[in-house]
C-alpha angles and dihedrals in degrees: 000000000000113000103165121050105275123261109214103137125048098170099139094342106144117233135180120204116184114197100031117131087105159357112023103358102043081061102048079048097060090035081058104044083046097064087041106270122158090247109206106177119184125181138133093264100091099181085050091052083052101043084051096054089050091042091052111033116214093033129110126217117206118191113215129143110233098225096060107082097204096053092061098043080053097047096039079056096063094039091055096036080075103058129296125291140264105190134013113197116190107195105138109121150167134211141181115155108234128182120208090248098063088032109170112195093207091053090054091049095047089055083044097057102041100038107048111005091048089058087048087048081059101039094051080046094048114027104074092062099041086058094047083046094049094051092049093061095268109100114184129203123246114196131184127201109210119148141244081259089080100068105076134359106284123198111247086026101091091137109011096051092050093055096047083048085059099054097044082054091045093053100053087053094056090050102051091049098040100044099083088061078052099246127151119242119172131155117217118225111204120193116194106340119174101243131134080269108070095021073088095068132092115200130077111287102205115216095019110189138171137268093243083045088059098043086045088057098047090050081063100045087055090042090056092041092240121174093210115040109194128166141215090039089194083066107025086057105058086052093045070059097061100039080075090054116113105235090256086066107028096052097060098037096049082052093051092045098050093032089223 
């Protein structure tokens, strides 16, 4: 069932995605330039951003680092002194798994920071202007990549769960606060995607797909108008299963299942 306004054409539609010189977001990026988007990419990465502008003519690529407050308000600036957006796209991230028993409370703040106060420091940058956008009979699009770690408490996932919880969370707020101006709000549930991310784990990622895959997969979430947006559906689906399990179940076969 649709519950944003459908996405089907990008041709000159202008999108921001924040955390994209690699992994996930450099390929929704290119997905999106290739279908004729006006492709803006900001990270911290800032030779990426550039390789990615030569490599896509007619994109911009913006450096900010997600966690400073004032370099995204100035960066937000320039992207809306051009004209307002269609689509935001939050993908920047950050993971180390961490068990309870090695806890480190700098590692927890750093997920902290770049997962889910780097999206407010966006939001508070962006979402003036969307509204005024949006009121003015251009409604944009705001998107959050968390992860199906969010759902439930996951062993090994002591910072990096908790902050994907927050933006689910987060999301379904938005939505349900933005959809009378008519704007699109969906959060995007990856399950194992080969980034730089998970290329540090060591266990067996079930269902391992590709960036492109995934963006692949996000291109056809907008263009159905969902709301949650999670991929690969052979995987996302057994933890939206759980997610159902009273904690009796769910805490010894999640242990079983992930053999930790």
């Amino acid at each position: 069932m649709s519950r944003n306004p459908r996405i089907t054409d990008w041709q000159g539609r202008r999108v921001w995605l924040v955390g994209a010189s690699s992994g996930i977001g450099l390929a929704t990026a290119s997905a999106l330039h290739q279908r004729g988007a006006k492709v803006i990419v900001s990270a911290r990465n800032a030779k990426a951003l550039q390789a990615f502008a030569r490599q896509h003519p007619g994109s911009e690529g913006l450096a900010l680092d997600v966690t400073l407050r004032y370099q995204v308000q100035d960066v937000a600036a320039q992207v809306l002194g051009s004209g307002p957006l269609d689509l935001m796209l939050y993908c920047a991230g950050y993971y180390q798994p961490m068990r309870a028993t090695q806890m480190l409370f700098e590692g927890m703040q750093q997920h902290l920071q770049i997962n889910y106060v780097g999206a407010l420091h966006v939001l508070d940058a962006v979402l003036p202007g969307m509204i005024e956008a949006a009121r003015a009979g251009r409604p944009g699009h705001l998107s959050l990549v968390s992860s199906v770690a969010g759902y439930r408490g996951l062993p090994n996932s002591l910072a990096y769960g908790p902050t994907k919880a927050a933006l689910i969370h987060l999301a379904e707020t938005l939505y349900l606060d933005l959809q009378d101006l008519g704007m699109g709000v969906s959060v995007v549930d990856p399950g194992f995607v080969a980034t730089p991310l998970t290329a540090q784990n060591t266990f067996a990622m079930p269902a391992l797909i590709s960036p492109e895959q995934a963006a692949q997969a996000m291109l056809q979430g907008w263009s159905q108008g969902d709301f949650d947006i999670h991929f690969p559906k052979r995987f996302t689906r057994v933890m939206k299963f759980l997610q159902c399990l009273p904690y009796p179940v769910y805490f010894p076969l999640v242990r079983r299942f992930t053999g930790l």
